[in-house]
N, C-alpha and C positions, 0 to 999 in steps of 0.2 A: 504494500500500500504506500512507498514513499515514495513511487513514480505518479500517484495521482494528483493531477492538476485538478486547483479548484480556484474557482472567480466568483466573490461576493458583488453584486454593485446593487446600490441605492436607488430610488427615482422617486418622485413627490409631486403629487397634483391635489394644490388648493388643499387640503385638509387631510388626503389620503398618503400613505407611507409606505411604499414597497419595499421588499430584502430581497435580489435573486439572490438563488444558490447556481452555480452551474460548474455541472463534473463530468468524466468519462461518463457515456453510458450509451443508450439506446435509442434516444429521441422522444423521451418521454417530458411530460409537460405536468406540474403541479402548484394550481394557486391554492392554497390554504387546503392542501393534503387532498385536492378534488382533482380528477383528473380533468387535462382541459376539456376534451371532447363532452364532457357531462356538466361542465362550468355553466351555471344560469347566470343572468338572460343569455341569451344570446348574443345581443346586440355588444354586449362586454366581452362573450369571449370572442367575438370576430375583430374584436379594436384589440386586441391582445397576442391574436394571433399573426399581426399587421405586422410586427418586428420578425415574426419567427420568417414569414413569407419572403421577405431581405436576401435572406443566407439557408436556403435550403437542404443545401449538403450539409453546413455545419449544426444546422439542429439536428439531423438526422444521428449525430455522433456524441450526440452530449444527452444529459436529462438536468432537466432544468423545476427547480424550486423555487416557487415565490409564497413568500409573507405576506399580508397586506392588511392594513386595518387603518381607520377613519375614514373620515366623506362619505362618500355618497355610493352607489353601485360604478358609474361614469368616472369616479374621481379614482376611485381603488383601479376601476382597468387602466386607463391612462397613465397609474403611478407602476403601476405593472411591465405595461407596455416599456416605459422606459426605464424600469431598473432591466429587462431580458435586454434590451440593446446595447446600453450599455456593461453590462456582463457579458454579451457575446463579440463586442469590439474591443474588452478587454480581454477576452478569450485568443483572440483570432489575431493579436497583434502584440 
């Protein structure tokens, strides 16, 4: 386990406060322990899943964790959105 790469990064909208985690893995996606594909509304996880759309390949290679809590359902994905981007351009560089 001391060849595993891991990237924290942060992102904040208006009230809401995201934590990515992102490590080796499989392409897996988790906001607050739920998988994305099962993530309500909708409408949040398609604004969430807008970073992953980016960089294809490399989600495909990673799994990725997010934290999120305050604001609003809108404010939490957007803080989402941008803790995985910047987690995966800290990943990726």
């Amino acid at each position: 386990m001391s060849g595993m790469k891991i990237v924290q990064a942060s992102g904040r909208h208006k009230a809401a406060i995201a934590r990515a985690t992102v490590r080796d893995g499989e392409g897996r996606v988790y906001v607050n322990g739920v998988a994305l594909e099962a993530y309500q509304p909708e409408i949040a996880r398609l604004r969430i899943q807008e970073s992953l759309m980016l960089v294809p390949e490399l989600t495909k290679k990673v799994d990725i964790h997010v934290r999120v809590s305050g604001g609003g359902f809108m404010g939490q994905a957007n803080a989402a959105r941008t803790a995985i981007a910047r987690a995966l351009a800290d990943w990726s560089g």
